[in-house]
N, C-alpha and C positions, 0 to 999 in steps of 0.2 A: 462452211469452213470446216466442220467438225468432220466431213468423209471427205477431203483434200487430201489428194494423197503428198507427200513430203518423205524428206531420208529418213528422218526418223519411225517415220512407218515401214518405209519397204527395210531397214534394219531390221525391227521385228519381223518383218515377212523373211528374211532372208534366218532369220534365226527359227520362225516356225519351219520353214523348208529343210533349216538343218538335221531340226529334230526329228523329224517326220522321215527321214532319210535313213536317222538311225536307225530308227524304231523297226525298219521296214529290213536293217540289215539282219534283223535279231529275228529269230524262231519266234513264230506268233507268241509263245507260252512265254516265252521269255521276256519278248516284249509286253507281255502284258504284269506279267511280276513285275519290272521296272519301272512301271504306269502307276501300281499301288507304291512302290515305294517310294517314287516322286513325292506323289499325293498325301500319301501318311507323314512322308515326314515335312510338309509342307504344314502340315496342322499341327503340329508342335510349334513352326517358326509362327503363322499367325495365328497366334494366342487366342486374340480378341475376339478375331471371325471363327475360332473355333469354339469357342467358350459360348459362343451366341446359341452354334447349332446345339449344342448340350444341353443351355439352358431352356431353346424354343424342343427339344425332344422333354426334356423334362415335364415340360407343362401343358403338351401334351399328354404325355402317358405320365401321370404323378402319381401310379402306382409300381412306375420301375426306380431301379436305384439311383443312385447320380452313376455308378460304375457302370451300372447297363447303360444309362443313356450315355457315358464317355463312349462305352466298347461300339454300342450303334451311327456315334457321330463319328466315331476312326472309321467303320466299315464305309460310311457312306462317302465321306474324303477320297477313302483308295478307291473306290465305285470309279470316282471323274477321272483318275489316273486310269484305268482299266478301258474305261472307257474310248478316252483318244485315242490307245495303243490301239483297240481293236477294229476303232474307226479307220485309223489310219491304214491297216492294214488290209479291210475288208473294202475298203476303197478300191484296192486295187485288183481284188480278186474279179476271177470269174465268176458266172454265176454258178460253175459244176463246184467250183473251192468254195463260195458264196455258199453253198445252201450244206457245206460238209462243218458250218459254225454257225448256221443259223436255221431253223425251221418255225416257221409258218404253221400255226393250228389253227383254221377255221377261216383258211383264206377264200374256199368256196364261197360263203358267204361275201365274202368283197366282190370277187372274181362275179358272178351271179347277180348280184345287185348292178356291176359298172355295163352290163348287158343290157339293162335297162335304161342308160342315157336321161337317168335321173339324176344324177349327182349323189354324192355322201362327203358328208365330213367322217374322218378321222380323229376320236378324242380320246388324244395319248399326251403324257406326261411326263414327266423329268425323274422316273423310274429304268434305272439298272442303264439300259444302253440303249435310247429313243430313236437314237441315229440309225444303229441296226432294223428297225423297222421302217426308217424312209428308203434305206436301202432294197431292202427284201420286199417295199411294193414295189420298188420297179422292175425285180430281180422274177417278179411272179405274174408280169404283166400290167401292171395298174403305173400311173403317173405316180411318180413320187413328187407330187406337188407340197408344198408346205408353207405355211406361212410364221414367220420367222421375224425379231429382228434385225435389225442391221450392226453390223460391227463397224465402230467406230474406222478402225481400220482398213483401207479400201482395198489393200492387197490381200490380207488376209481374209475380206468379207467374199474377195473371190476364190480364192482358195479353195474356200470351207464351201461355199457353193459347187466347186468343181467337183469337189469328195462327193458331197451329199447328192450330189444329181448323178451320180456313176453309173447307174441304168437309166434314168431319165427322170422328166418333173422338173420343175419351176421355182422360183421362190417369189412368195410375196410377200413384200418388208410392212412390219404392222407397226412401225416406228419411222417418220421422215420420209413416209410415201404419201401422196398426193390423194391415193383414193383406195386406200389396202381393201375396204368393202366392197367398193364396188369390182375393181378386179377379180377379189375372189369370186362374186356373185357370175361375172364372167367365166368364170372356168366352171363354177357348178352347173350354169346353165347350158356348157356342154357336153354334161353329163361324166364331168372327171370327180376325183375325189380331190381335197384336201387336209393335210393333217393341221391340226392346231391345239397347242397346247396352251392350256388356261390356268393352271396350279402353282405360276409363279405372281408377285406382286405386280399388280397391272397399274401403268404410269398414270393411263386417262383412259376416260368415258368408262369407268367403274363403277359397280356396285359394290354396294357392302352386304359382306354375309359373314358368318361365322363359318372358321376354318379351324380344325382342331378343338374346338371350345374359344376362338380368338376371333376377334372381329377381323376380320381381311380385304382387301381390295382385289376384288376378281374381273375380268370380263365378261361381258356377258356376251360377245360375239359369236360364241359356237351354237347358245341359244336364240341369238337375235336369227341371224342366216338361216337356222334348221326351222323355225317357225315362218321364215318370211319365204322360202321355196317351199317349206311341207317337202324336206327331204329328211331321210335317217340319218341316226348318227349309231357309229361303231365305235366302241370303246376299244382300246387295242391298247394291253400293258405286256411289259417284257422283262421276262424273268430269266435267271441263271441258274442252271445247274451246276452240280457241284466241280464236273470235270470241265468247267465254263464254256460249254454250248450253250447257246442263248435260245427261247420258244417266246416266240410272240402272238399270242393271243388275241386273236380279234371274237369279243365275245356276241349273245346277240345285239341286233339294232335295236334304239331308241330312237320311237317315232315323236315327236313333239306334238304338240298342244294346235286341234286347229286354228284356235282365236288368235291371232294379234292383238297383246296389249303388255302394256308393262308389266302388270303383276304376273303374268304367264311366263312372261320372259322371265322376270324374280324367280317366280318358284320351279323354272324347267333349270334356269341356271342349278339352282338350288342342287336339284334330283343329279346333277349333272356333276356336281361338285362332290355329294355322296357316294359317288363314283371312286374317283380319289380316294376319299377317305377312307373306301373298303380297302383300297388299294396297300394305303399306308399302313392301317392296323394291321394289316398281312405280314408284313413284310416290312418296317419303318426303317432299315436299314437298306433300303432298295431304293431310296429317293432321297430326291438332294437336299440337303439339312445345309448345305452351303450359304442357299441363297438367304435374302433377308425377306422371306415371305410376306412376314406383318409387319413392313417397313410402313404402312398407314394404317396401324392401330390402336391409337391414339384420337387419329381423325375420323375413323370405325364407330369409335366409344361413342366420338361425339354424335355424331350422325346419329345411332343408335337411342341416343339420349331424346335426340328428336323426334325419331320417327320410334316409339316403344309397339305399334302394332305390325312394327316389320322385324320382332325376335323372330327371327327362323332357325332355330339349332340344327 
């Protein structure tokens, strides 16, 4: 019942189609100013959810001020306003306008491995504009395959699929799907790629590891799949320049652990998650302070409390 579509869904759909319409009358640059300005002043109206990301920056980095960690949780707010604009817009580009807002560093290395008919996962994160990289692998040859959840919303979950797949690629939903692993496992084994992002709150089949210095609930699926095929993984984060051209970075592969076993999977998650983190300390206004990342931090603790020879910092 919860993806039945009803009016009051296709109303929102009808209102995201509006927006998207506007966004798309207006000068890229402009539309993307109006994206931050949505956004920023949207974290003024919710107080609450904004006061979170300040507070989880703060304790984080608890050698910055509260003022820095405000001016970092405003920058990363207007990030998600920036974002959709340029989604929206780069959606509909070609790939000659496509690649005159976006560039690809180190896509040989993709390009060269997907030659191979081995498979790769893609492990990218909720850094600057994530969307512009599903984009731009299909815009350079590669499936823009990804695995995703589902939006409650059935008109809008197609939608956002239509955008995201504008050169090509799949989704596979890792929420109210029947067998999201095993699907994925089928598309690696025909030698495509996958992106999957693992640095937001994962609902089930979680581990706990420490995030930031905070116990958090992660996945371990980017590590279970890379161990159980013995395929690589490519890290791929995406950054902004200042005249906001975006470069996405696929840096070297990360080959996994040949043993299957859990503690491999623990400690490759681990290495995998330090990824991220270099991410963050680079750049912690580059990634989404929106979400409620250690929303089972609490049940972290506990766990932790149990299991004391699985501190892993």
């Amino acid at each position: 019942m919860r993806f039945k579509k009803s009016p009051s869904y296709f109303i929102q759909y009808v209102g995201l189609k509006t927006a998207c319409f506007g966004l798309r009358l207006l000068p890229y640059r402009a539309a993307c100013a109006l994206g931050r300005f949505c956004t920023g002043t949207a974290a003024h109206l919710m107080k609450k959810r904004f006061e979170r990301s300040v507070r989880d920056i703060q304790l984080a980095f608890p050698d910055k001020s509260a003022e820095e960690a405000r001016e970092i949780a405003l920058k990363s707010w207007r990030n998600m306003g920036q974002i959709l604009a340029e989604f929206v817009h780069q959606s509909a580009m070609t790939r000659e306008e496509f690649f005159q807002k976006v560039e690809v560093r180190g896509g040989e290395k993709l390009l060269q491995h997907r030659r191979t008919n081995k498979g790769g996962i893609i492990h990218i994160g909720h850094f600057t504009n994530w969307e512009a990289f599903g984009l731009a692998a299909g815009a350079i040859g590669l499936e823009a395959n990804v695995m995703a959840q589902r939006v409650d919303n059935p008109y809008v979950d197609e939608e956002t699929n239509r955008l995201r797949h504008h050169f090509s690629g799949v989704t596979v939903y890792s929420n109210h799907d029947a067998q999201p692993f095993f699907a994925t496992i089928r598309l690696l084994r025909k030698g495509q790629f996958i992106g999957i992002l693992t640095d937001q709150n994962a609902s089930s089949s979680e581990i706990f590891l420490h995030f930031l210095g905070r116990p958090a609930a992660i996945s371990p699926i980017t590590a279970l799949l890379a161990i159980k095929l013995q395929i690589p993984i490519f890290p791929v984060v995406v950054t902004r320049e200042p005249n906001g051209h975006l470069i996405c970075t696929a840096e070297d592969p990360v080959m996994p652990p040949t043993e299957y076993s859990q503690e491999n999977i623990r400690l490759f998650t681990r290495q995998l998650t330090d990824i991220y983190e270099r991410w963050i300390r680079q750049a912690p206004e580059n990634w989404l302070w929106a979400h409620n990342r250690w929303k089972k931090e609490n049940e972290g603790k506990r766990w932790f409390a149990e299991h004391p020879e699985c501190q892993i910092k």
